[in-house]
C-alpha positions in Angstrom: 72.0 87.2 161.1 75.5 85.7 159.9 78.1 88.4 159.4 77.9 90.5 156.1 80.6 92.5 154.8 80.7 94.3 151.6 83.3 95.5 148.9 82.3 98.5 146.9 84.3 99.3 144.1 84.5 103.0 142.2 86.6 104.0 139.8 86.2 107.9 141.0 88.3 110.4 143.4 87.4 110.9 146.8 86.4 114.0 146.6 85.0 113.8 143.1 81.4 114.7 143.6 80.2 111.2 142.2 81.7 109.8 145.4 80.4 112.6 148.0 76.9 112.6 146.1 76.1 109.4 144.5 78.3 106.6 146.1 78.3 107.4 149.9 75.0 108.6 150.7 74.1 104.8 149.2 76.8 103.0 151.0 75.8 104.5 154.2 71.9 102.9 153.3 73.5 99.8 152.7 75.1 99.8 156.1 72.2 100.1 157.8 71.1 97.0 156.1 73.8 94.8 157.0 74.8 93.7 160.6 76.2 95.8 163.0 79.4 94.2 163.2 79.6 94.2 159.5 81.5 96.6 157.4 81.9 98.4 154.1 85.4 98.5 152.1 85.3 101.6 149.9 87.9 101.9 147.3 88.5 104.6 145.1 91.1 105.5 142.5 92.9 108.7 143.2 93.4 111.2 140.5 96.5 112.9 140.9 95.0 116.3 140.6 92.6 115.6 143.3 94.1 113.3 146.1 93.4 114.5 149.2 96.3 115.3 151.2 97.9 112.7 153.9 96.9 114.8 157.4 93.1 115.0 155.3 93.3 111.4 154.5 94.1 109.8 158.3 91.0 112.2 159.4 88.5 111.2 156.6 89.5 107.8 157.2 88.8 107.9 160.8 85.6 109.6 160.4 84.3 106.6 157.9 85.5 104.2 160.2 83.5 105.0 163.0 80.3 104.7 160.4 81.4 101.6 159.8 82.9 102.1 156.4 86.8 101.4 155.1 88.0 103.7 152.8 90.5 101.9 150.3 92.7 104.6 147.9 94.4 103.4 144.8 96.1 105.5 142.4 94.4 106.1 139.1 95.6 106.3 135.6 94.9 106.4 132.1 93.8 103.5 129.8 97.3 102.0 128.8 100.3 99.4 130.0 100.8 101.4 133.0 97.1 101.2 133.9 96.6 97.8 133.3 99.6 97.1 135.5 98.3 99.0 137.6 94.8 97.2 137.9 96.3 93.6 138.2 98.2 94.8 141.2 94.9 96.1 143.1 92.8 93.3 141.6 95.4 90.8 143.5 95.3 93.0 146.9 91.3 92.8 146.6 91.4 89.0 145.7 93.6 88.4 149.0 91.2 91.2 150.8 88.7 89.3 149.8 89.4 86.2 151.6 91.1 87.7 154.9 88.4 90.0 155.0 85.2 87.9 154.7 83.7 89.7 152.0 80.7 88.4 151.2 79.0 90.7 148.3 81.1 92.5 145.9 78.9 95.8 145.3 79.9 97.3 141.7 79.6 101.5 140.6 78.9 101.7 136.8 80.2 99.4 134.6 83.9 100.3 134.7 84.4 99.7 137.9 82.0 96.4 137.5 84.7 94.9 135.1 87.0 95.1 138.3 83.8 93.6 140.1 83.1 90.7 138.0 86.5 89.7 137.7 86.7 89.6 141.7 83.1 87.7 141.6 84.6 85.2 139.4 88.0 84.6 141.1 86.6 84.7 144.6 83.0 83.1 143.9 81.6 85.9 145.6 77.8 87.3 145.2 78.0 90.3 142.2 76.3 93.4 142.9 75.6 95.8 140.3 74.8 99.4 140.8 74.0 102.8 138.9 74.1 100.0 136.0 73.8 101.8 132.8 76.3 101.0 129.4 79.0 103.4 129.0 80.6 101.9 126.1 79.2 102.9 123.6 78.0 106.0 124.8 81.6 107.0 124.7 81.7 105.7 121.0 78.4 108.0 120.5 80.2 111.0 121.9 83.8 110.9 120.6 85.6 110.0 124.2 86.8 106.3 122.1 87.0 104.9 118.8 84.7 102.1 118.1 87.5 100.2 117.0 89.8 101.0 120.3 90.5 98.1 122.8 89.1 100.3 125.3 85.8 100.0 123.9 85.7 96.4 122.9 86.9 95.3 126.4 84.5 97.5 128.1 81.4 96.0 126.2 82.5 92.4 126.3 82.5 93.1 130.0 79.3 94.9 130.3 77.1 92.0 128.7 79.5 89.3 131.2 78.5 91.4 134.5 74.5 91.6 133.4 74.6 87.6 133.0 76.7 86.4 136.2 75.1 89.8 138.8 72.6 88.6 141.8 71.1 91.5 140.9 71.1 94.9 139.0 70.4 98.1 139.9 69.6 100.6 137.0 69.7 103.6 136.4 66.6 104.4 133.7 63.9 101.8 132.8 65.7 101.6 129.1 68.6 99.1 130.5 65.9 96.3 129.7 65.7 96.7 126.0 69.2 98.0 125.7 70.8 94.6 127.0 68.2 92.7 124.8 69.1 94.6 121.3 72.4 95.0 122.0 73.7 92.0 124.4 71.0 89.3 123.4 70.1 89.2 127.1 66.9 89.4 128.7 67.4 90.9 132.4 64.9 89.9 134.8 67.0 90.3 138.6 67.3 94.4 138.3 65.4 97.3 140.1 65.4 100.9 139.2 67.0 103.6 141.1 67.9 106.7 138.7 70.2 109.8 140.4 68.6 110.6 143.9 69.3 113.4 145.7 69.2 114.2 149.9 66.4 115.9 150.0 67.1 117.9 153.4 70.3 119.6 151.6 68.9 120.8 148.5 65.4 123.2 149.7 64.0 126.3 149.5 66.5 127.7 151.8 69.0 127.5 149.6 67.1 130.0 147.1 68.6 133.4 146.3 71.7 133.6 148.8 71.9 137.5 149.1 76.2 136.6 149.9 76.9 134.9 146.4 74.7 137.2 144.9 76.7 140.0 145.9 80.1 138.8 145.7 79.8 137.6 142.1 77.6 140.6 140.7 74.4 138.5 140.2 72.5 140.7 142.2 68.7 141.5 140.0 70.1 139.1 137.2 68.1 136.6 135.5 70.7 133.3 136.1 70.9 130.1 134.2 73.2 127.6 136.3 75.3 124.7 135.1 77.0 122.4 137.3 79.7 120.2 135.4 82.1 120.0 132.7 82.8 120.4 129.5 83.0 117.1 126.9 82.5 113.8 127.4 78.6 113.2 127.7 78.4 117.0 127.5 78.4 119.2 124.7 80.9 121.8 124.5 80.5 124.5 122.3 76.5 124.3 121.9 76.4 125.3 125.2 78.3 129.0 124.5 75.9 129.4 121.1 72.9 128.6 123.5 73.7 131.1 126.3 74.8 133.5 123.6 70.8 133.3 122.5 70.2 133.6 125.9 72.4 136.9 126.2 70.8 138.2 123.2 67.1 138.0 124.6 67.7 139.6 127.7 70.8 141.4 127.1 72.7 142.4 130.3 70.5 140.7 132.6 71.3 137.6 132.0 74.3 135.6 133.2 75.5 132.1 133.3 76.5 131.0 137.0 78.8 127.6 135.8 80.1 125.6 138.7 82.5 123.5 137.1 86.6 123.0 137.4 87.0 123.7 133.6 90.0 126.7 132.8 88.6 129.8 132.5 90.7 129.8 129.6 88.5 127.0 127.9 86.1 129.0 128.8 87.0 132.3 127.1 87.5 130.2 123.8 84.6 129.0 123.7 82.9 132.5 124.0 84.6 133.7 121.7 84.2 131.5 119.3 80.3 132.0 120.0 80.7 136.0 120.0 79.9 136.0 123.7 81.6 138.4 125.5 83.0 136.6 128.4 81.7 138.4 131.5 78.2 136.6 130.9 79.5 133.5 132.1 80.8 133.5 136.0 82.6 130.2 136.4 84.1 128.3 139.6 84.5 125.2 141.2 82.9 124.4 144.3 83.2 121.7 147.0 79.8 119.3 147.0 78.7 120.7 150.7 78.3 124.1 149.3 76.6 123.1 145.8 73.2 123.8 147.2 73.5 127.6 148.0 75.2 128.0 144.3 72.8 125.8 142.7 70.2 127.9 144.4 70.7 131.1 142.9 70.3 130.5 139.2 66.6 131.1 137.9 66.7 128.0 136.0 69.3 125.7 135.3 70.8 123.6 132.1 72.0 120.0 131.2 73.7 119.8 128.3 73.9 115.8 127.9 75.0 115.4 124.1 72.1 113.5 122.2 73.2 109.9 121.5 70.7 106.8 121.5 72.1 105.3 124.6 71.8 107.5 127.1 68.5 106.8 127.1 69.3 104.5 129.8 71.2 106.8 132.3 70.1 109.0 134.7 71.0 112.6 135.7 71.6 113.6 139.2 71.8 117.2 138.3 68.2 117.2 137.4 67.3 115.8 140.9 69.3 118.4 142.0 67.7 121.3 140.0 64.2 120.0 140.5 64.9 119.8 144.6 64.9 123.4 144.1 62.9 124.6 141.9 64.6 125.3 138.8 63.0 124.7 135.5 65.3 122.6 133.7 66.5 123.1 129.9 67.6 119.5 128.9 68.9 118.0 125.5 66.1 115.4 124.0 69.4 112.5 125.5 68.0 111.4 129.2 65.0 109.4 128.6 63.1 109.2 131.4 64.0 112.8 132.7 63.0 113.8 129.5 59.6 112.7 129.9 59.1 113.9 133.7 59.8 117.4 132.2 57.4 116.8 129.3 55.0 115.5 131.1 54.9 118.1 133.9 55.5 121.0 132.0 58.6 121.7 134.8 61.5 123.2 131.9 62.2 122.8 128.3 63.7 120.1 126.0 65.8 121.3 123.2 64.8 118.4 120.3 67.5 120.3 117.8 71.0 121.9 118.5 70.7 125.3 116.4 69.4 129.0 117.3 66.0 128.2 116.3 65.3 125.7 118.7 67.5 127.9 121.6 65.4 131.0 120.9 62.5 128.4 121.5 63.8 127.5 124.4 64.5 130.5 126.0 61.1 131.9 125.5 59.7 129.2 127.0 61.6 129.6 129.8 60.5 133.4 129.7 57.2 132.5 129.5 57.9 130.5 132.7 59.7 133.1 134.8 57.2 135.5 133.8 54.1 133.4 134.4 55.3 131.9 138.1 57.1 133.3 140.9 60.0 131.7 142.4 58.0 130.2 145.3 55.2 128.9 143.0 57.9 127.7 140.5 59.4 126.1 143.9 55.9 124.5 144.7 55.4 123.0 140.9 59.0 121.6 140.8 60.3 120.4 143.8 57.4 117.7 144.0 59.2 115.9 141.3 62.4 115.6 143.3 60.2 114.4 146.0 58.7 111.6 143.9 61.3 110.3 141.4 64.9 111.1 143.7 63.8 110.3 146.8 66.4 108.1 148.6 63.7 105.5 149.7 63.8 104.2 146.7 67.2 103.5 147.4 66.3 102.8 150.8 63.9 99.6 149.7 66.2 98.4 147.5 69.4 97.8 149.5 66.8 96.2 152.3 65.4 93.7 149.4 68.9 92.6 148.8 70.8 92.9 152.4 68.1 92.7 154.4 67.4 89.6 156.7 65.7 87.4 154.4 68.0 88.8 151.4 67.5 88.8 147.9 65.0 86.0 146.0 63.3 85.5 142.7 59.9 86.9 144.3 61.0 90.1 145.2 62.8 91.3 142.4 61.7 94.0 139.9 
């Protein structure tokens, strides 16, 4: 099998948890589908608020090495003259890696980072791999992040119809990228699989139910707990969530709380509760590592995702829900994911919220009561966790990276 090495490019931290839980777990199933001798270059760009320090760094660095796997840090900043700078400087140090480095597929996260990628694929004539493809252009249009008439945006979607037309293949997140790129590109894909947020199964289980330590420590103890793992803005809503756990509060009064594991100011926080009349204690907030997600996760009752409702994020996919189903947790989603959307319909495992106003919360919530009363935990485990098990299992992954690294590579026969 001739030599294979691979260039993955992110535009996320280290230690962000879209590197520890949706990049490397991946990387480390393509390695096994590449020679032995052949290895992965990782880069990442390094937020400033959360670079790992330099005696961290040389040990994380060993520790990937010896999986094969090169870890590659570049600074990160903001859209602007310093960040485009910036990016021709490491787009020339990955052109000349490249070439002294035998790269022979460059392997793209998301479409930002695939910009970098098809730029490389283009210079170096290098085979284009696309992954977790889904459009973020105009989703951030649809929720505020840009202007539709900022160069950010109109760069971004040039790029994203450029990388669809030149990539080997595609690897999607949702089903919906197919008429997406035909209404709104005037493309018709036919080389891209499907491979929404998946989840490792063996860290996210019943053990990791109801851990009688965090309980205690952040007075959770006999509560009723809706958890939230993430931020606020963005794809997210903001200050819906506040008015929906203040419905929440109001149904079940002091037993309820909202366990949010996120690294937004508790003085955010505060405003938005009070601008929702919620007194603050209802919501416990804190930011924890990925490795110890699970056991926080685990202790809510059921669980939220608060992706704002625009048209195209019909075509992402959520790894939270993977998450939440993994253990358990009925899920209370905005009518935004599509396909998500539907596994909850159609297995009556949570609660979509089709409006944003009290009416359709208090709907919500007693649904969920409904729910919590009719199931216990262990059957509400039982009924849930089977859709983790089916629709975020990393064999999907697992088949896909084979069909395009493995020994007969990829072809027009075995596509999706």
């Amino acid at each position: 099998m001739r030599n294979k090495n691979v260039l993955v490019i992110t535009n996320w931290s280290y230690r962000d948890a879209l590197i520890q839980s949706y990049t490397l777990p991946y990387v480390r199933l393509i390695k096994e589908n590449i020679p032995a001798s052949g290895l992965i270059y990782l880069v990442t760009l390094e937020q400033e608020s959360r670079k790992v320090n330099q005696a961290n760094k040389e040990r994380i660095k060993d520790e990937l090495r010896e999986q094969g796997i090169i870890w590659i840090d570049f600074n990160f900043s903001k859209f602007g003259n310093k960040a485009i700078v910036e990016r021709i400087i490491q787009l020339i140090k990955l052109w000349l890696l490249c070439f002294r480095r035998n790269i022979t597929y460059i392997h793209s996260w998301c479409t930002p980072a695939g910009v970098t990628g098809y730029l490389l694929s283009v210079l170096t004539g290098r085979e284009l791999i696309l992954d977790s493809f889904e459009p973020h252009a105009e989703p951030s249009v649809e929720t505020g992040t840009w202007k539709a008439n900022s160069v950010a945006y109109k760069l971004l979607f040039y790029f994203e119809k450029k990388q669809a037309k030149r990539a080997k293949a595609i690897i999607a997140a949702s089903g919906f990228i197919g008429e997406y790129a035909k209404d709104k590109w005037g493309i018709e894909l036919k080389n891209y699989f499907i491979k929404p947020a998946l989840v490792d199964l063996e860290k996210f289980k019943d053990e990791n139910k109801k851990n009688a330590e965090i309980l205690k420590l952040y007075g959770l103890e006999n509560k009723i707990i809706c958890v939230y793992a993430g931020k606020l803005g963005g794809i997210y809503l903001e200050g819906e969530i506040f008015e929906f756990i203040k419905v929440c509060h109001d149904y079940w009064g002091d037993k309820f709380r909202f366990f949010m594991l996120t690294d937004t100011p508790r003085e955010l926080i505060k405003e938005f509760c009070t601008k929702s009349y919620l007194d603050d204690h209802v919501v416990v907030s804190l930011f924890v590592d990925y490795k110890d997600l699970p056991n926080f996760l685990g202790v809510g009752d059921f669980a939220l995702n608060p992706v704002k409702i625009v048209k195209s994020k019909r075509c992402c996919a959520s790894i939270k829900d993977g998450e939440y189903w993994a253990l358990g947790l009925p899920v209370a989603i905005t009518n935004s994911v599509g396909d998500d959307v539907k596994i909850i319909l159609d297995n009556d495992s949570g609660v979509v919220l089709d409006d944003l106003n009290k009416i359709a919360y208090l709907k919500a919530v007693e649904k969920i009561d409904s729910m919590l009363k009719n199931y216990s935990m262990s059957e509400l485990y039982k009924k849930i966790r089977p859709l983790a098990e089916k629709h975020r299992n990393y064999e999907i992954a697992r088949k896909i990276y084979k069909t395009i690294y493995g020994v007969t590579g990829i072809n027009e026969n075995n596509l999706s």
